[in-house]
N, C-alpha and C positions, 0 to 999 in steps of 0.2 A: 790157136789155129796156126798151122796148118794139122790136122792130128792122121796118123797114118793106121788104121783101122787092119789086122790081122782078118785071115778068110776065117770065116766064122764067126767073128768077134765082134761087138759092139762098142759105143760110146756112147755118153748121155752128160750133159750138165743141166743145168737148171737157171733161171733167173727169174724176177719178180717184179710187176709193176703195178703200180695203182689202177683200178678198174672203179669208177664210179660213176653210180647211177641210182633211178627209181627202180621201187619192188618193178619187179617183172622183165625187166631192162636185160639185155642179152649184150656180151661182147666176145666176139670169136676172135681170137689170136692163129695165125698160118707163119707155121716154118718151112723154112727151103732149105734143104743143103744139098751140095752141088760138089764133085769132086771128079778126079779122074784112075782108070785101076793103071795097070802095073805096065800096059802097053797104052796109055795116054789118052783112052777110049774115056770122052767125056760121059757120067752117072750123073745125076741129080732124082731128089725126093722131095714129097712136101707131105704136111701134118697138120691137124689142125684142133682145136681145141678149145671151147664154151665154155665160159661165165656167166651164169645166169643170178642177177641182182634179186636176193630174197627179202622180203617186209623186214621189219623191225619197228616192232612196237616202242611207241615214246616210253620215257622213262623220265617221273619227274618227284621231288619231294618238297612235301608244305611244312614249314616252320613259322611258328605264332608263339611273338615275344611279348609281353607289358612291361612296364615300366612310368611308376613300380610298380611291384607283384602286391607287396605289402602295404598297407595303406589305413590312417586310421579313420574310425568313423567322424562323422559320418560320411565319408567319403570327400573324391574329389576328382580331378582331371587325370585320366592315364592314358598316356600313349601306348599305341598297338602296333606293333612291325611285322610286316608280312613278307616272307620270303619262299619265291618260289624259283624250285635248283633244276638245270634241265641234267643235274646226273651224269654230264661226259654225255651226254648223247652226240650221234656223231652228226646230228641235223638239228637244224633247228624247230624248237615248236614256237605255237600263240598260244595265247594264254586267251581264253575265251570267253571265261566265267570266272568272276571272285565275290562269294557272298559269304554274309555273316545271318545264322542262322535265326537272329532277330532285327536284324537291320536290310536285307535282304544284299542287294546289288549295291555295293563298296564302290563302284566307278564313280569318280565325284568326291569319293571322302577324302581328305587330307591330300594327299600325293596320289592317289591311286587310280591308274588309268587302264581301261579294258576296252576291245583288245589289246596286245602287248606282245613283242613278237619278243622270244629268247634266244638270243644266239646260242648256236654246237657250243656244248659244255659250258654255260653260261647261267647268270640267274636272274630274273627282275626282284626287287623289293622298294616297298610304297610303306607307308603310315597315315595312321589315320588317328585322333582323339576322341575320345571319350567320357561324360561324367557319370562316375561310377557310384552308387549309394549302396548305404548298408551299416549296418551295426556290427560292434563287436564280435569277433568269431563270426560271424558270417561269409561264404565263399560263393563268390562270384562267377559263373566259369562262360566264357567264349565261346563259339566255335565257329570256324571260318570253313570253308569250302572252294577250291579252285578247281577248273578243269582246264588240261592244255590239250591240243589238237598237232598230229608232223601232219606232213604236205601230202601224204595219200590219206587223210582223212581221221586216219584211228585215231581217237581219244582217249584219253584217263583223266578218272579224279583222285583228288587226293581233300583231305581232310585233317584239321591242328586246332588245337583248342589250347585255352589258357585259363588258369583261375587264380582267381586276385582274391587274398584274405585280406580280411578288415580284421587291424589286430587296437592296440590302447592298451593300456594298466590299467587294471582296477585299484583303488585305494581303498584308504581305513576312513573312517570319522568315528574315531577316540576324542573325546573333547579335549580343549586346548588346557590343560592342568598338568602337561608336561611329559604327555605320551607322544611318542615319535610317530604323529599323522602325515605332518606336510611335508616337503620337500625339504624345504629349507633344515628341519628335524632328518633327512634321510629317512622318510614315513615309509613303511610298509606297502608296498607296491608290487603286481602280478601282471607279469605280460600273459595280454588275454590270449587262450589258445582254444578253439572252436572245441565245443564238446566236454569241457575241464575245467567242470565249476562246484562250488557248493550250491544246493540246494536246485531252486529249477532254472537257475540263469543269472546271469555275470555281464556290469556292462563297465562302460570305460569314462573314466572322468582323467583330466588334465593334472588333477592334484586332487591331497588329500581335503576331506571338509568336514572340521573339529565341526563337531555338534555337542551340546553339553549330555543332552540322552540319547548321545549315538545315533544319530540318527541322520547326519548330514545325506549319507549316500541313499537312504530311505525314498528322502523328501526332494530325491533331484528329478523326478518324475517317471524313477523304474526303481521298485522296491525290491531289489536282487538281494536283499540281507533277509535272506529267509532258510539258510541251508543247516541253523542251529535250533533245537529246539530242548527247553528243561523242562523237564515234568515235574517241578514246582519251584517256589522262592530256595533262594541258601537258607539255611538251617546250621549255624555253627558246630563244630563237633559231630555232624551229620555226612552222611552220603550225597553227595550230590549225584543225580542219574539225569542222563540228557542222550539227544538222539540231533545225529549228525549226518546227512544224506549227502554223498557226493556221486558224482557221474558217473565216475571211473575208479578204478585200484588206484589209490594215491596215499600220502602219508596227512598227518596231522597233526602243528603244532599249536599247542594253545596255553595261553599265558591267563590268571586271575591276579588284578591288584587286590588282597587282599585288605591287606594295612592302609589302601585309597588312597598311597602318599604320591600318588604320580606317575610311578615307574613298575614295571612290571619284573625289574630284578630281585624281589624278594624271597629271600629261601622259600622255598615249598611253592610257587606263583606261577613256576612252569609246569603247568598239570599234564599237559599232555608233550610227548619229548616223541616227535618221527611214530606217532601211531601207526598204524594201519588202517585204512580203511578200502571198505570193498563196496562197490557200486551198490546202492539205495541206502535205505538209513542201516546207522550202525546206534547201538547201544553200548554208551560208553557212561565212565564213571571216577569220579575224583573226591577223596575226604576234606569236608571246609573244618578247616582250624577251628579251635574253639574261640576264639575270640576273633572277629573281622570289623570293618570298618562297614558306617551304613551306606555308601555308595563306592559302590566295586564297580569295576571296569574290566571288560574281560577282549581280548581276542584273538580270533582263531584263525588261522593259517593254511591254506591245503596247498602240496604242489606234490609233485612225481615222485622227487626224491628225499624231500625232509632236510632233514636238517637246519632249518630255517632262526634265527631270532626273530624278535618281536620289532626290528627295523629292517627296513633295507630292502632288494628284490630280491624277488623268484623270476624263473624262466618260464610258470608256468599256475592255473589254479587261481584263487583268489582269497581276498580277506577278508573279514566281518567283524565287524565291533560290534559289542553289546554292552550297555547298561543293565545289570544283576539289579532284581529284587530281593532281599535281605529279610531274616525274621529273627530275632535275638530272643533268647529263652533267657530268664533269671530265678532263681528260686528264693525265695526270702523269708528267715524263718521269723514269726511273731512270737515273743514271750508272752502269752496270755496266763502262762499257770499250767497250762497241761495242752496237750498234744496236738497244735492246729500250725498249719504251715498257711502260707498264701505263696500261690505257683502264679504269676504273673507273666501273661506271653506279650510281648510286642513287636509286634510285624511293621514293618516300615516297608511301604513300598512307593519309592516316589519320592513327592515332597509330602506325602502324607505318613499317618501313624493310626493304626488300629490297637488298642489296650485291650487288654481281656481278663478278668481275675477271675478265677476261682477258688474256693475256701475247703481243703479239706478237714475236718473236727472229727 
């Protein structure tokens, strides 16, 4: 200013100020300008021009944390965190309403107080505990519900959940004669993963538990060693045929002490090397040596990926020992003089012994 305006000719600038208010809210801005023409003859104008303040709907987001997520059975205390964002809105809301869809109204629990006013672009967050139960591979899940309200009434909700696994390793019980069971050995252990097991379920023990017929994991009061199954004793120089059910596409390792010295490094002992198996039973098959020892020890392995030895972890899956039943064949010729054998079967299963002769002349 001062700006000297041509006949005909315009002028125009522009500037910008804050205008705030409620939905509905009206602010009218008026310009004057004021000047004189070419013979000093005072002109003047005025203008004028509305802002009307339109709604805007709240705008807000729920996040639901635990801690921790992971947790083994049988459970125990987890903390829950609750945060609720007003989003950059450019007012503030309350927070009206915050329930958990089994606990109902959270005001009261831990830190958490309802109503709750959030400041423009702002969040509140509370916590509350919990004891959480459950077994192995099992999942837990939350879900929380808040609703905020701005200052012309409109509401929203929002909605967040959370689920806690219950996870443990499963162990072996190989008996203690020098197979890698417990800890202290680096025993055989499978972090449990919901749904990826042998046979119809997998649970979690702290360590391994030698039993002499396998049986530790049996006898801890969930008989989860039931995912192998033989369709008869070993038979040396035989077939052996067995059926193996797993949950999922996984692989299969599995070792027989055949020689019963202890260890499952013995040529020929790792019968099954990264199988294949595909969800329910599979039919599988390995040749016993002709000579074995009468208490064998056998076991078996499932995870994702395989590759597994007979110690140590997987990330996934689980393990079973078994004690084999054994039957030894012997043939034993008799010189009588002329043409009679005795075929002698004994089957050993246990601490017991069944004999059998027959005489063929």
């Amino acid at each position: 200013m001062p700006q000297t305006i041509a006949a005909g000719a315009s002028y125009s600038c522009a500037f910008s100020a804050t205008v705030n208010g409620n939905a509905g809210d009206t602010e009218t801005d008026t310009i004057t300008a004021a000047g004189t023409d070419d013979d000093s003859n005072p002109i003047s104008a005025s203008g004028s021009a509305t802002v009307t303040i339109l709604d805007v709907l709240p705008a807000a987001s729920l996040v639901l944390s635990a801690s921790p997520q992971m947790i083994d059975e049988p459970g125990g205390l987890v903390q829950f965190t609750v945060i609720v964002d007003a989003l950059g809105s450019p007012e503030s809301l309350t927070l009206t309403q915050l329930t958990d869809a089994e606990l109902g109204d959270l005001s009261g629990r831990g830190n958490c107080v309802v109503p709750q006013v959030i400041p423009a672009s702002g969040s509140y967050q509370c916590q509350f505990d919990l004891t959480i139960l459950g077994l192995a591979g099992d999942q837990v899940t939350r879900l929380v519900s808040a609703r905020v309200e701005d200052d012309d009434g409109n509401s929203l909700s929002r909605d967040a959940s959370v689920t806690i696994v219950f996870g443990g390793s499963d162990w072996g019980d190989a008996p203690d004669l020098g197979y890698p069971t417990s800890s202290l050995d680096d025993g055989a252990r499978h972090t449990i993963v919901a749904g990826f097991f042998l046979g119809s379920s997998v649970d979690a023990e702290g360590d391994g538990q030698s039993d002499f017929d396998a049986l530790g994991d049996d006898n801890d009061g969930n008989d989860d060693d039931d995912g192998v199954i033989f369709d008869s004793v070993l038979i040396p120089g035989a077939t052996a045929r067995l059926s193996v059910t797993a949950s999922q596409v996984g692989m299969l390792d599995a070792w027989v002490d055949f020689d019963g010295d202890g260890s499952w490094d013995g040529a020929g002992e790792h019968v099954f090397t990264s199988q294949p198996l595909a969800p329910g039973a599979n039919s599988l098959s390995f040749i016993v040596p002709g000579q074995i020892a009468s208490n064998v020890v056998a076991r078996f392995r499932y995870s994702s990926v395989g590759g597994l030895t007979a110690n140590g972890p997987a990330d996934d899956g689980e393990v079973e020992d078994y004690r084999l039943a054994v039957e030894s064949v012997e043939i034993v010729p008799v010189p009588l003089g002329f043409a009679t054998w005795l075929l002698m079967l004994i089957g050993v299963v246990g601490a017991g012994a069944l004999v059998i002769r027959r005489s063929m002349i």
